[in-house]
C-alpha positions as CSV (number, residue, x, y, z in Angstrom):
1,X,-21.8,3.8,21.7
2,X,-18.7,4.8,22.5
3,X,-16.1,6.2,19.6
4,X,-13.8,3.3,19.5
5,X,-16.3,0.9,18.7
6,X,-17.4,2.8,15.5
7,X,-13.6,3.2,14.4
8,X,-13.8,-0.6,14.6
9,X,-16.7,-1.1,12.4
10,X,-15.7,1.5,10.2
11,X,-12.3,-0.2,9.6
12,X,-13.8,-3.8,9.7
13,X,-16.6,-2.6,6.9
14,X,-13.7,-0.8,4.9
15,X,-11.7,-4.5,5.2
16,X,-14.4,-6.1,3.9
17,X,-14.8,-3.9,0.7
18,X,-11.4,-3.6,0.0
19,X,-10.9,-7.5,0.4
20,X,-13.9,-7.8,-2.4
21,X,-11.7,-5.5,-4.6
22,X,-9.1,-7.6,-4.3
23,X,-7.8,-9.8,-7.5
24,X,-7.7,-13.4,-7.1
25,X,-4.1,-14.8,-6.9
26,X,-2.9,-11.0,-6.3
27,X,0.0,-10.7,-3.6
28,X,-1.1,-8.0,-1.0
29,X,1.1,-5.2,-0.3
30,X,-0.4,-3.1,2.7
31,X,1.4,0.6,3.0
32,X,2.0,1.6,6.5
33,X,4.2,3.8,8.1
34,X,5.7,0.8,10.3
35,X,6.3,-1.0,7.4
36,X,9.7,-1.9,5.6
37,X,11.5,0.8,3.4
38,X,12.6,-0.1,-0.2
39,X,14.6,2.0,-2.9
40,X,13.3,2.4,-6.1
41,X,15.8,-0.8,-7.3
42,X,14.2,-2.8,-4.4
43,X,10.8,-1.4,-4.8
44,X,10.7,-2.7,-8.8
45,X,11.1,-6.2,-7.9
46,X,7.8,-6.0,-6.7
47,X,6.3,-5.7,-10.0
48,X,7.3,-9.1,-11.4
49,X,4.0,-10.6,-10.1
50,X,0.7,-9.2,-10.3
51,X,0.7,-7.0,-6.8
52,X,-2.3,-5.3,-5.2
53,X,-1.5,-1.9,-3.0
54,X,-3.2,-1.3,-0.4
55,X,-3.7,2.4,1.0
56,X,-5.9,2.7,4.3
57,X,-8.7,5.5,4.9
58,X,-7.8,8.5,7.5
59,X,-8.4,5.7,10.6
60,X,-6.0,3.5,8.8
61,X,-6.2,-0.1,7.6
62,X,-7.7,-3.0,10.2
63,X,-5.4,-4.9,11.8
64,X,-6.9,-8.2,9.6
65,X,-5.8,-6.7,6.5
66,X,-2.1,-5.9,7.7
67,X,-1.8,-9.7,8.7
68,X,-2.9,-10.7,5.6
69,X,-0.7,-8.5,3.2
70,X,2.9,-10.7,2.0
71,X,4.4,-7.1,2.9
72,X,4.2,-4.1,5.2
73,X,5.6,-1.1,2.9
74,X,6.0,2.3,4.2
75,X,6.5,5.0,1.2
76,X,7.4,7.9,4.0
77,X,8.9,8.1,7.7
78,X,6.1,11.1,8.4
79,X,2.3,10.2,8.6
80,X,0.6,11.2,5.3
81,X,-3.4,11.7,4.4
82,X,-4.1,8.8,2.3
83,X,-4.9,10.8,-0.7
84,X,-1.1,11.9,-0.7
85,X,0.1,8.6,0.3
86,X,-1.6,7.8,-3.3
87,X,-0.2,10.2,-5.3
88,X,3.4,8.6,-4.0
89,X,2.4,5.2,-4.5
90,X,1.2,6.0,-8.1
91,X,4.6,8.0,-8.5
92,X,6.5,4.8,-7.5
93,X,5.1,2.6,-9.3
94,X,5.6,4.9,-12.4
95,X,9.0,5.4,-11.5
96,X,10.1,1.4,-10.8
97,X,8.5,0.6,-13.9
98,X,10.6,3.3,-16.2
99,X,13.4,1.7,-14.2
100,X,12.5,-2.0,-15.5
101,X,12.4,-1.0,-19.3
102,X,15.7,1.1,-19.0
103,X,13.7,4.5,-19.4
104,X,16.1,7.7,-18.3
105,X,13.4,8.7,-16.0
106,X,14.7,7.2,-13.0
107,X,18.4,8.1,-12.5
108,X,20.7,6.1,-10.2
């Protein structure tokens, strides 16, 4: 079987799981380094609804799940392992959240 094939089932099975995950009614926000860049400002607005992130595995996410997201977000110009593209993410989220309560944290 050749290796391309198996990268596609691999991402197709991972799509599968990860749309089982999902929360009903949840806008989908795929990360992806060719997606749209936010500031932190920008980024909060995205917390006004319930959101579900999306981080792919080392092959990345199927092409299924990118068409489905609401939004394409990219948290970095470079190419990071998924397990640091997490650890941004969570950071983010952290961050844009102190931002919405007025906490110091996040200075303009």
């Amino acid at each position: 079987m050749p290796r391309g094939y198996e990268v596609v089932r691999i991402a197709v099975r991972n799509d599968e799981r990860l749309r089982a995950a999902l929360p009903k009614g949840a806008r989908l926000v795929a990360l992806d380094e060719r997606g749209k860049d936010f500031t932190t400002a920008q980024f909060s607005t995205l917390l006004n609804i319930e959101t579900a992130f999306v981080i792919g595995g080392p092959d990345g996410l199927h092409e299924g799940m990118k068409r489905q997201s609401a939004l394409l977000l990219r948290v970095s110009s470079f190419t990071l392992p998924h397990a640091l593209a997490q650890v941004v993410l969570m950071e983010q989220l952290y961050r844009a959240a102190t931002l919405l309560i007025g906490h110091p944290y996040h200075r303009s």
